[in-house]
VOPAGU-2260 file (C-alpha; in pm, 1 decimal, decimal comma):
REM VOPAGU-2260
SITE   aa  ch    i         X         Y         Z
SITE  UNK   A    0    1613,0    2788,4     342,9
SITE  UNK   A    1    1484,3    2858,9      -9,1
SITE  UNK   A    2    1561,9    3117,4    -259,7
SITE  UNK   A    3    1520,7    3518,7     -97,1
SITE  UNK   A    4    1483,8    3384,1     209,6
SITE  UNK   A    5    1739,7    3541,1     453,1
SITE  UNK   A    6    1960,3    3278,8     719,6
SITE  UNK   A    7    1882,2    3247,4    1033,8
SITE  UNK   A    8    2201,2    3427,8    1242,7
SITE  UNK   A    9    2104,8    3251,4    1565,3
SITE  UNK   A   10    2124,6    2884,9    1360,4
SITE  UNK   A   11    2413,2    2892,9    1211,2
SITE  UNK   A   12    2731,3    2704,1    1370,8
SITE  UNK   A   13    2942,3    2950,8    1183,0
SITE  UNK   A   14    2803,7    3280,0    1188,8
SITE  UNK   A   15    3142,6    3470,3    1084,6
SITE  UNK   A   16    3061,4    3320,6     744,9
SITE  UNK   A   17    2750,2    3486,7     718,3
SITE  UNK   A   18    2897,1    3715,0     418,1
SITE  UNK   A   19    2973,4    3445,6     227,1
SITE  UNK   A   20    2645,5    3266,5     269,0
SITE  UNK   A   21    2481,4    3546,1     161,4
SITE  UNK   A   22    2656,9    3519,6    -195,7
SITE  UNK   A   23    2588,0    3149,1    -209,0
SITE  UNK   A   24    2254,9    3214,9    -162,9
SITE  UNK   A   25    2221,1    3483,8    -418,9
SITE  UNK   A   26    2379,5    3214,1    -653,2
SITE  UNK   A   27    2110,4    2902,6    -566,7
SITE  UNK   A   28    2379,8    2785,6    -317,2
SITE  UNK   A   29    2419,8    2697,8      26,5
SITE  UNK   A   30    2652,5    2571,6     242,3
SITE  UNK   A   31    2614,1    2165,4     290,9
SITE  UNK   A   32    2790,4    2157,9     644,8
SITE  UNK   A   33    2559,6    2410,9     757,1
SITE  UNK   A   34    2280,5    2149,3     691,0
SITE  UNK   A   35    2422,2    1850,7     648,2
SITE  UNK   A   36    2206,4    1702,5     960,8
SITE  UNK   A   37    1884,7    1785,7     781,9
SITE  UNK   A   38    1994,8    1547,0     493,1
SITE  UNK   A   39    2222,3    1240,0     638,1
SITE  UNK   A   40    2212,7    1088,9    1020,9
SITE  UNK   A   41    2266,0     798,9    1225,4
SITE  UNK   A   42    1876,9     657,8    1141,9
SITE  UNK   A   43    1577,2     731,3     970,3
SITE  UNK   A   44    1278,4     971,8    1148,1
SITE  UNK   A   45     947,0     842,0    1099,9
SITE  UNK   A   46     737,1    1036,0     811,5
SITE  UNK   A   47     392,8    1021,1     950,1
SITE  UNK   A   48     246,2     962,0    1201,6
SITE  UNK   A   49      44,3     666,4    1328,5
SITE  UNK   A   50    -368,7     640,5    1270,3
SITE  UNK   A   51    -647,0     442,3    1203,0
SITE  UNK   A   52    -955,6     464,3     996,0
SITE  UNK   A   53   -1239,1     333,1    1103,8
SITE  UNK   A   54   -1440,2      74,7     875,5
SITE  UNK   A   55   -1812,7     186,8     937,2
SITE  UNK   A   56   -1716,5     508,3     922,6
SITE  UNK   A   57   -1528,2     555,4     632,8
SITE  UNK   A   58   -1845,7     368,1     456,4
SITE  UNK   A   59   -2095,7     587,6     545,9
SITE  UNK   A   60   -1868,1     897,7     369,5
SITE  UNK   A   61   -1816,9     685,0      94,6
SITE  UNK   A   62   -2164,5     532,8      66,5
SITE  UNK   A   63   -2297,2     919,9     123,0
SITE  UNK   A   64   -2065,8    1056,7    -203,5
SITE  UNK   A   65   -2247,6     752,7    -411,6
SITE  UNK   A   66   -2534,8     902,9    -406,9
SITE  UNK   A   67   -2387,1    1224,5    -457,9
SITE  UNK   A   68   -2160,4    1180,3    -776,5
SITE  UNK   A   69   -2157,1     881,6   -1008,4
SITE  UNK   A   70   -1835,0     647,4   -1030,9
SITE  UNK   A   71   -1814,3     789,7   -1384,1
SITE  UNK   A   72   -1807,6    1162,5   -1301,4
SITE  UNK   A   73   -1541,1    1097,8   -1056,4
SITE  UNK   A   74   -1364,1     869,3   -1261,7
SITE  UNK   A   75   -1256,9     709,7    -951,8
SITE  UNK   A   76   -1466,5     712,9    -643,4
SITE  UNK   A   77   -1203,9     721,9    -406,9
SITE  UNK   A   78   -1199,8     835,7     -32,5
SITE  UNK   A   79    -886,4     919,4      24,2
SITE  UNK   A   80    -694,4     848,1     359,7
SITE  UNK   A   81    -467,1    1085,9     448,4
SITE  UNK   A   82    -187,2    1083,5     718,7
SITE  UNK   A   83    -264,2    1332,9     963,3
SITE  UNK   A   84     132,5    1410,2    1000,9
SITE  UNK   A   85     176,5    1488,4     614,5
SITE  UNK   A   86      69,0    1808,1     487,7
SITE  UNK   A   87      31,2    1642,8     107,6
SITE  UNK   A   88    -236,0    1377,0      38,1
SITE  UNK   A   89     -87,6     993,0     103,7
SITE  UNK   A   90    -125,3     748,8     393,9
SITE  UNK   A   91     280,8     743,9     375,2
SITE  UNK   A   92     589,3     940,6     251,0
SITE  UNK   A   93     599,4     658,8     -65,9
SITE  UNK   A   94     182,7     530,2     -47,0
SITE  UNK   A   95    -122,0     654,9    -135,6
SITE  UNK   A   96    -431,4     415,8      -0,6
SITE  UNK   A   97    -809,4     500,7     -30,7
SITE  UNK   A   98   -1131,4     336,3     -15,7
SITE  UNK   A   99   -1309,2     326,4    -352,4
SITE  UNK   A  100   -1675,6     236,1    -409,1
SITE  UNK   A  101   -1876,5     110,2    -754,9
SITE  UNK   A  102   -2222,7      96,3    -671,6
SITE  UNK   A  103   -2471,5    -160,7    -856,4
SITE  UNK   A  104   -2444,6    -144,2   -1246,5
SITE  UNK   A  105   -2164,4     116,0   -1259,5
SITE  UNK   A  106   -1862,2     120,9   -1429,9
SITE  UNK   A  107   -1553,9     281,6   -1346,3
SITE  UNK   A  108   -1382,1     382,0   -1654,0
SITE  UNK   A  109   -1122,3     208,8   -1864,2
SITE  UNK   A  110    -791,0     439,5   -1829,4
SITE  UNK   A  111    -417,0     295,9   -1767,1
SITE  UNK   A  112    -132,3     542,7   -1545,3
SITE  UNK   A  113     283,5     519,4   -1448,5
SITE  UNK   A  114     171,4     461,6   -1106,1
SITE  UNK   A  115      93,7     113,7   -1007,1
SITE  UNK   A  116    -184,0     -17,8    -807,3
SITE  UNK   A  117    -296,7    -320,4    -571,2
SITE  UNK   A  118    -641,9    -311,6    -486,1
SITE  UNK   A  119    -793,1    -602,1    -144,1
SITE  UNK   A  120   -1185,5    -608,6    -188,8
SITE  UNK   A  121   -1372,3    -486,5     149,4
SITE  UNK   A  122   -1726,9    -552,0      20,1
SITE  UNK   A  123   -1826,3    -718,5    -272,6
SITE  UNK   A  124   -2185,7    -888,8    -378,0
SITE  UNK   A  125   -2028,8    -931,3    -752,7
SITE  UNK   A  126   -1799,4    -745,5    -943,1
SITE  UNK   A  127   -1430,9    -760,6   -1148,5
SITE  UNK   A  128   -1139,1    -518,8   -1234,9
SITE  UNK   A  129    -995,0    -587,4   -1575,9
SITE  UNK   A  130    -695,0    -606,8   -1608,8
SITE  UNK   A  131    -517,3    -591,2   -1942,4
SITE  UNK   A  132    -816,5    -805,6   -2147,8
SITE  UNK   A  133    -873,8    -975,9   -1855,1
SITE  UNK   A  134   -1176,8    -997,0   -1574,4
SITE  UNK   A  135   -1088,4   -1042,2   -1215,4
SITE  UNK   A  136   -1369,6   -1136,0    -999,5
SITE  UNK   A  137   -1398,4    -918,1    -694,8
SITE  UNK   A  138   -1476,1   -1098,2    -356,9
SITE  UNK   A  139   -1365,8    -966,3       5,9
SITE  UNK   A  140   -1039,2   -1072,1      58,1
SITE  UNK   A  141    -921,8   -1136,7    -267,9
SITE  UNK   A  142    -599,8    -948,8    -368,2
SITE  UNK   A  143    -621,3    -775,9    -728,3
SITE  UNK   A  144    -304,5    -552,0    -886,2
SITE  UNK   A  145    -309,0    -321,3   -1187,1
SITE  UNK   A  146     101,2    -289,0   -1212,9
SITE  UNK   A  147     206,6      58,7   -1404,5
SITE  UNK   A  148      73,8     133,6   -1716,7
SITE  UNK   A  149    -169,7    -145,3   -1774,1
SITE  UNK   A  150    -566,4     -88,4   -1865,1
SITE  UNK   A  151    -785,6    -150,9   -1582,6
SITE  UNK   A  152   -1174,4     -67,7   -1534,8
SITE  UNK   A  153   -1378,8    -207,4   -1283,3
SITE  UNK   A  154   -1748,6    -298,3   -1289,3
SITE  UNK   A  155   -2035,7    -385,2   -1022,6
SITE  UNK   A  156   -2224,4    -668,1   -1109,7
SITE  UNK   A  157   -2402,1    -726,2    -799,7
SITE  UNK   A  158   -2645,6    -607,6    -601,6
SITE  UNK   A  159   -2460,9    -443,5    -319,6
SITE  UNK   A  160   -2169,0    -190,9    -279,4
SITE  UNK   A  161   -1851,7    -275,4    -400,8
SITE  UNK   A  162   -1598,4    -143,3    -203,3
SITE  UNK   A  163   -1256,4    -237,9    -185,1
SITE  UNK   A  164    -861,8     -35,0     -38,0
SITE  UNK   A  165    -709,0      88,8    -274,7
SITE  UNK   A  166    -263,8     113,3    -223,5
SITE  UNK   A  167     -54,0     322,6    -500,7
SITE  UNK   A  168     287,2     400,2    -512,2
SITE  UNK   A  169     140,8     781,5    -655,9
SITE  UNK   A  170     423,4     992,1    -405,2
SITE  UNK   A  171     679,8     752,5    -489,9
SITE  UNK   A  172     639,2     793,0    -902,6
SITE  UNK   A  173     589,0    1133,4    -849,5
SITE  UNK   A  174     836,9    1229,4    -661,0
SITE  UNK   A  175    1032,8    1091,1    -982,4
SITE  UNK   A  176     817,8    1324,6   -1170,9
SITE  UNK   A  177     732,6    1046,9   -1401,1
SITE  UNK   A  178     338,0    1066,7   -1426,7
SITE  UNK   A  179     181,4     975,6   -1684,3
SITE  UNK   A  180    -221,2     842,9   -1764,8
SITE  UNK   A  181    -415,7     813,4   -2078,7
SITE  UNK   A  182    -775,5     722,1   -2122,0
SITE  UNK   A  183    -913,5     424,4   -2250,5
SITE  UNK   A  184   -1110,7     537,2   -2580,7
SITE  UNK   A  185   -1400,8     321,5   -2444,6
SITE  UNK   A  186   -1547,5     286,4   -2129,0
SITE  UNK   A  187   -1446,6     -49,5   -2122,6
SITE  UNK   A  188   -1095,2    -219,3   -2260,0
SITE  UNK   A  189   -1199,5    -556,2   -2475,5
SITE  UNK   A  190   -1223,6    -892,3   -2295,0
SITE  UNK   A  191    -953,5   -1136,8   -2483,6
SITE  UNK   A  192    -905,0   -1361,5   -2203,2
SITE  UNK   A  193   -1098,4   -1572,6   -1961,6
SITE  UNK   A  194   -1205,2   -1426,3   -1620,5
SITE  UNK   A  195    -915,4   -1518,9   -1407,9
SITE  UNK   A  196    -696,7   -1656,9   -1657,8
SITE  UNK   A  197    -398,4   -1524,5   -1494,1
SITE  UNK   A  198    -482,6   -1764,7   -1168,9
SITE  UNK   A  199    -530,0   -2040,5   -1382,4
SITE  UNK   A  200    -179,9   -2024,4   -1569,1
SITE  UNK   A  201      49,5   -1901,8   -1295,0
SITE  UNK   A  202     -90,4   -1913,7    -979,3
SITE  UNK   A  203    -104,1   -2302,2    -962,5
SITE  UNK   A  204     262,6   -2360,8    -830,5
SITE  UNK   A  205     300,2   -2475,3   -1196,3
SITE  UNK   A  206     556,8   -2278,6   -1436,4
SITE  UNK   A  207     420,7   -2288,5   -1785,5
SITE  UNK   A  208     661,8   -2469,6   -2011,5
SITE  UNK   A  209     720,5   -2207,7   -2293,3
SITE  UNK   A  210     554,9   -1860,4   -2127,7
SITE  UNK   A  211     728,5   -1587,3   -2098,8
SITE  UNK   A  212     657,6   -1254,3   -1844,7
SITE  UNK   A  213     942,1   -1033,1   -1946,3
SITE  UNK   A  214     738,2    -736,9   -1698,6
SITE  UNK   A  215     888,8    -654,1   -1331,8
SITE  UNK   A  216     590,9    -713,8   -1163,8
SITE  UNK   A  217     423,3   -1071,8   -1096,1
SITE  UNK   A  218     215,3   -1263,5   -1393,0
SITE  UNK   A  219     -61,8   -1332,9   -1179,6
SITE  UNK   A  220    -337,4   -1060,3   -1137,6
SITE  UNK   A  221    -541,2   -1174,5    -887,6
SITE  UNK   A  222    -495,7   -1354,4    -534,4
SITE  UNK   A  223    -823,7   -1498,6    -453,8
SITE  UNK   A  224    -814,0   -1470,8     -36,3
SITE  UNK   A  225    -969,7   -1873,1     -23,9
SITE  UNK   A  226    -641,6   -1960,8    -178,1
SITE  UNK   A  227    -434,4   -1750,0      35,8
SITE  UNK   A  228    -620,8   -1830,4     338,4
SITE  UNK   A  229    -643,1   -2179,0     294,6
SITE  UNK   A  230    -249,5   -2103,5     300,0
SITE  UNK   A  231    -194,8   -1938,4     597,7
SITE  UNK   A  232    -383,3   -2161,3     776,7
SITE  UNK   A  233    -215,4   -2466,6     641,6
SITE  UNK   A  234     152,8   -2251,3     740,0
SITE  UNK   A  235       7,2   -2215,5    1097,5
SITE  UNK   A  236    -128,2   -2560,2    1195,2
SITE  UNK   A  237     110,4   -2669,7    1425,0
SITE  UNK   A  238     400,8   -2411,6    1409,7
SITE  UNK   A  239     485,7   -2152,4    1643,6
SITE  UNK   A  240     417,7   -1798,7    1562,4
SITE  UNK   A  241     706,4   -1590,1    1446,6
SITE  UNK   A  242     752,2   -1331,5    1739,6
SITE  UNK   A  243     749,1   -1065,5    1513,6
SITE  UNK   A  244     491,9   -1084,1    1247,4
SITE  UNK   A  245     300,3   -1416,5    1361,5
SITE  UNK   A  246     193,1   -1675,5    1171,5
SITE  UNK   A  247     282,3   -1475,4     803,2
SITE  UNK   A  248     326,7   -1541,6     419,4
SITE  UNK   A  249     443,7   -1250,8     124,0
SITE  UNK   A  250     237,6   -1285,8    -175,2
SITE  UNK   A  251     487,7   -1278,9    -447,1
SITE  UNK   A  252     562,0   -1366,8    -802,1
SITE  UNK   A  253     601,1   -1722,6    -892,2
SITE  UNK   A  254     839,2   -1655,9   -1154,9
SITE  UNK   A  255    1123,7   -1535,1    -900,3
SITE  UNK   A  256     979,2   -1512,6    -559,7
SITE  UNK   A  257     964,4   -1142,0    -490,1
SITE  UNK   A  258     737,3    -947,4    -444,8
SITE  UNK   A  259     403,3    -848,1    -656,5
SITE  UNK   A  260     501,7    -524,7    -787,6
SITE  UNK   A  261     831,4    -346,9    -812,8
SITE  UNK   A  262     716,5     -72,9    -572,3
SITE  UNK   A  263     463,0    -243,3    -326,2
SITE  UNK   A  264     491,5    -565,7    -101,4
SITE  UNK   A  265     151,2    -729,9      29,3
SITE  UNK   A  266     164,0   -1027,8     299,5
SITE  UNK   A  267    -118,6   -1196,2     477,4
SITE  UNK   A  268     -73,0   -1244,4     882,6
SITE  UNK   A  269    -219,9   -1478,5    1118,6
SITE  UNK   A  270    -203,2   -1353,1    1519,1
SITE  UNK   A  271    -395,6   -1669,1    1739,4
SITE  UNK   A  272    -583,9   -1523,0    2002,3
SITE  UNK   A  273    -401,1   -1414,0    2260,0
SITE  UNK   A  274     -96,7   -1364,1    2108,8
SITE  UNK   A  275     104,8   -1026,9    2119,9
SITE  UNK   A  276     397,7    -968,3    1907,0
SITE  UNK   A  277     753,9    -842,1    2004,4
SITE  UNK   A  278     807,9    -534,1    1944,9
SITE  UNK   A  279     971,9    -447,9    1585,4
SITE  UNK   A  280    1025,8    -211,0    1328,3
SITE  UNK   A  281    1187,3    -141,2     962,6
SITE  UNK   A  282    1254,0     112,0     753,6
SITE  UNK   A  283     953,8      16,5     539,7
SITE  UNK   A  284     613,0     209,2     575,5
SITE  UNK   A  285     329,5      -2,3     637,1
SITE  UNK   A  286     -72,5      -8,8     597,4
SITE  UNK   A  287    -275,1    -289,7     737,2
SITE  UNK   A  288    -665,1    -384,0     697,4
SITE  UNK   A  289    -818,0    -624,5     943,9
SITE  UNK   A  290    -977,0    -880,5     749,4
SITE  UNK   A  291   -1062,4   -1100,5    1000,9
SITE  UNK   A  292   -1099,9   -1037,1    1401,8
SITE  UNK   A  293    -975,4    -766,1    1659,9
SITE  UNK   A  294    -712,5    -668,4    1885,1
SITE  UNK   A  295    -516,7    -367,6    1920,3
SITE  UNK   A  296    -208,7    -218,0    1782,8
SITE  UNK   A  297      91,5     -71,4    1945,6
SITE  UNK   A  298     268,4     216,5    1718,9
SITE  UNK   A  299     483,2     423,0    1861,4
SITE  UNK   A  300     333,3     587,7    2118,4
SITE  UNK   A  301      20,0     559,4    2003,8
SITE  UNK   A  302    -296,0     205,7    2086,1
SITE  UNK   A  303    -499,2     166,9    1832,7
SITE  UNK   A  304    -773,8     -49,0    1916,2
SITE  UNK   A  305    -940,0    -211,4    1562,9
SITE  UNK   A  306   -1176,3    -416,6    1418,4
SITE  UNK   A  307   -1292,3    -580,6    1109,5
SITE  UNK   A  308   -1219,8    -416,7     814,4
SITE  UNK   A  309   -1049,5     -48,9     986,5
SITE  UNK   A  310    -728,2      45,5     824,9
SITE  UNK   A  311    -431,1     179,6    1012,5
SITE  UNK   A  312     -63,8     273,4     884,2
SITE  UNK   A  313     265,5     246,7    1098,1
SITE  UNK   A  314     483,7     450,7     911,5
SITE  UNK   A  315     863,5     415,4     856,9
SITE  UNK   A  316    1090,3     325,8    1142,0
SITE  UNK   A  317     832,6     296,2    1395,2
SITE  UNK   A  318     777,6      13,9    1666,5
SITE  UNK   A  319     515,0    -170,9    1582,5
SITE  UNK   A  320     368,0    -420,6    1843,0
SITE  UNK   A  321      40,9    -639,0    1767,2
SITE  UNK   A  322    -198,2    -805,9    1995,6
SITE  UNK   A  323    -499,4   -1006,1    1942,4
SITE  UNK   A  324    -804,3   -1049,0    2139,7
SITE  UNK   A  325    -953,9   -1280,9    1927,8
SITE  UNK   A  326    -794,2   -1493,4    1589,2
SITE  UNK   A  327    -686,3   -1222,0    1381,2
SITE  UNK   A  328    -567,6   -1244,9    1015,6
SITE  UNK   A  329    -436,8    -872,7     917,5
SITE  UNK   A  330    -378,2    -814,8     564,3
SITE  UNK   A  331    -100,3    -575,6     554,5
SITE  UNK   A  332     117,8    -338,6     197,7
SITE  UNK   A  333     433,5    -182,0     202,0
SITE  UNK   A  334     694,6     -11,8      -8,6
SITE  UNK   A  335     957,0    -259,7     126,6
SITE  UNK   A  336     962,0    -367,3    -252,2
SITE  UNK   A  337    1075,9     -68,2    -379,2
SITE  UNK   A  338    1345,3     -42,5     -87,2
SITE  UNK   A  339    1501,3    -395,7    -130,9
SITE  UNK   A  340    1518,8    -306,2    -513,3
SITE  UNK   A  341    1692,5     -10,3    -415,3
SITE  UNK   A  342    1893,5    -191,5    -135,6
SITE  UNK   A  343    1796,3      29,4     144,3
SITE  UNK   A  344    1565,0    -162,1     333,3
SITE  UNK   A  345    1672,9    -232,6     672,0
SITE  UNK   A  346    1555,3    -399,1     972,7
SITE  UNK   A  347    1628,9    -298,8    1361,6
SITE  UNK   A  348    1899,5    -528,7    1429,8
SITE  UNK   A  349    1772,8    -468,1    1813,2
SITE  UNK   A  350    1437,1    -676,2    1714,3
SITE  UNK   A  351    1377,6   -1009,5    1895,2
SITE  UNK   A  352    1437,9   -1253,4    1639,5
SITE  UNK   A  353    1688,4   -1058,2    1365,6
């Protein structure tokens, strides 16, 4: 109930205090035990609902609007996917997540914003996102994040679409009512460091003696997927699959081990063929692109069937079961960082395995 709107008689469980809650009302007041339920229970209710996008389909809207508006007049050509259970614009409560396309030769703009970004390249023939004076080459699979406040333009120097999913934390830092952006004054931020750089220094399983990251979020910009893969694979060879999450690894931040941004998690997960997952679920919401293979997906109540490439979200406290018809490797980002930072992440202690 919100101000001048009268209180439902029939709602109330104590309607002889109707009086008063009319004068707490008139004051910007109400009565908490009349609505306490609304704001504390036993366990979370999922925010969202479950859906996927399909790949080929979402292209041909996004490949329509690039011939329709240039990545510059758009500043950021962006099809965004929104949950069809939230009535504002994010694939989540906390995420935003969108497809974003740079055709041939473009350039999307040099600007930097509070919210913080992680983008995992769909289609690529050539191209790079700088990031802070550095390039970071573009190819499918690879992992790239801008964290909060940090320069980033991106620029298509192939010959094909580059296309790649956006994630953002943009309802999280808003609901904080902390955003902020500024453009770059050029198109493009300066170049002081060599493309990849941030690979070469950090991402070796070497600490540099004498470097120093005093920034929440991980050193290294870019997680090229032949690395990660090569990973994965190299986890999986002989091992049984979790019964959860499969064959899985977190990308994460070599300095400490969590996670690469304060506010989003990203792991990479490998399902053999065949193999179904237990049912589980957390309090974290979660989007997952199929990078490799098909099967389908179990959320709630709802089978998604996917393929290459589609996206789908579970959101928050919803079963979540996974099966693959053939080998699968599902790349999948949450706000599970920003939970355990707050320390309200939580697992069902009810799932096989916990």
């Amino acid at each position: 109930m919100g101000a001048g709107e009268d209180m439902d008689l029939k709602s109330l469980k104590h309607p002889s205090l109707a009086p008063s809650y009319a004068r707490m009302q008139a004051l910007s007041a109400l009565p908490l035990w009349e609505i306490i339920g609304d704001l504390v229970a036993e366990e979370p209710s999922p925010m969202g609902v479950p859906h996927l996008w399909r790949y080929h389909e979402m292209r041909a809207l996004i490949l329509d609007a690039g011939q329709r508006i240039s990545a510059a007049e758009a500043e950021r050509r962006v099809l965004a996917l929104k949950n069809p259970g939230l009535e504002r614009p994010g694939i989540s409560q906390t995420l935003f997540a969108g497809l974003q396309l740079v055709m041939p030769g473009e350039v999307a703009p040099a600007h930097r914003h509070t919210q913080g970004a992680i983008r995992f390249v769909l289609e690529s023939t050539g191209g790079y996102t700088a990031v802070e004076g550095e390039r970071c080459l573009m190819r499918r699979g690879d992992l790239i994040t801008t964290p909060s406040w940090t320069w980033h333009d991106h620029e298509n120097t192939g010959d094909g679409p580059l296309i790649w999913l956006d994630g953002l934390d943009v309802p999280l830092v808003n609901f904080f009512g902390v955003r902020f952006a500024e453009e770059h004054p050029a198109e493009q931020q300066p170049i002081a460091r060599p493309d990849d750089a941030s690979v070469s220094l950090w991402g070796t399983g070497m600490r540099p003696i004498g470097a120093r990251h005093p920034k929440p979020w991980s050193p290294v910009m870019s997680y090229p997927y032949a690395s990660v893969r090569a990973a994965l694979m190299s986890a999986s060879e002989g091992a049984m699959p979790d019964p959860r999450h499969g064959h899985a690894l977190a990308y994460c931040n070599p300095q400490d081990g969590g996670h690469v941004l304060p506010t989003i998690a990203a792991f990479l997960h490998h399902l053999p063929e065949g193999f179904e997952t237990a049912p589980w679920r957390t309090t974290e919401a979660s989007v997952f692109t199929v990078v490799e293979g098909e099967g389908t997906a179990r959320i709630g109540d709802a089978e998604l069937s996917f393929g290459e490439s589609d996206v789908f979200v579970a959101p928050n406290w919803t079963r979540i079961t996974l099966q693959a018809s053939k080998p699968t490797i599902l790349f999948r980002f949450s706000d599970r960082a920003a939970q355990e930072r707050l320390g309200i992440w939580r697992e069902d202690p009810g799932t096989p395995g916990s």
